[in-house]
N, C-alpha and C positions, 0 to 999 in steps of 0.2 A: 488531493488528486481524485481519486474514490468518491463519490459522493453516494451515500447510503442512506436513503428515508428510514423514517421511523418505521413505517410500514416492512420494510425489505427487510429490518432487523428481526419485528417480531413474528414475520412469519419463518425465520431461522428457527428462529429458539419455541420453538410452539408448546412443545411437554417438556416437564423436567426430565421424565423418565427416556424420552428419548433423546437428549442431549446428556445425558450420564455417562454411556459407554465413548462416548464420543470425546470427555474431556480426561479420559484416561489413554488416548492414542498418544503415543509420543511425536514429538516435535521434529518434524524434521531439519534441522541444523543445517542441513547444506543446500534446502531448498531456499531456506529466509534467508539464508545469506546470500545466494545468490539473485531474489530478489530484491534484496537491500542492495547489494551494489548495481543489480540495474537503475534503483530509485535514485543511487547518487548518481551515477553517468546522465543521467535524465537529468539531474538539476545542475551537475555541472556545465551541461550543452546550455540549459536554459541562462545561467547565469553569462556564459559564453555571449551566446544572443545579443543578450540585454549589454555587455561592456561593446561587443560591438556598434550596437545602435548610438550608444552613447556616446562614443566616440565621434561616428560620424557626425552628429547633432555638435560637440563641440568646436 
């Protein structure tokens, strides 16, 4: 979905010392999950879509 260049990656990560503090935050759990079931609503509509179209095609 995302599409991310090489470029947009390595200007995240530029210093080690400044991505250090950063991979000790914790995770927020009820944020990734809430965007993971957005991701499946989104692929569920999409697969939706597509069985309709194909439908009418048959």
């Amino acid at each position: 979905m995302m599409k991310n260049t090489v470029n947009e990656g390595r200007s995240k990560h530029q210093g080690f010392k400044e991505t250090k503090p950063s991979s000790t935050k914790v995770l927020d759990l009820d944020q990734v999950g809430q965007d993971w079931n957005d991701y499946r609503a989104m692929q569920r509509q999409i697969i939706a879509e597509e069985r309709k179209q194909n439908a009418e095609k048959a």
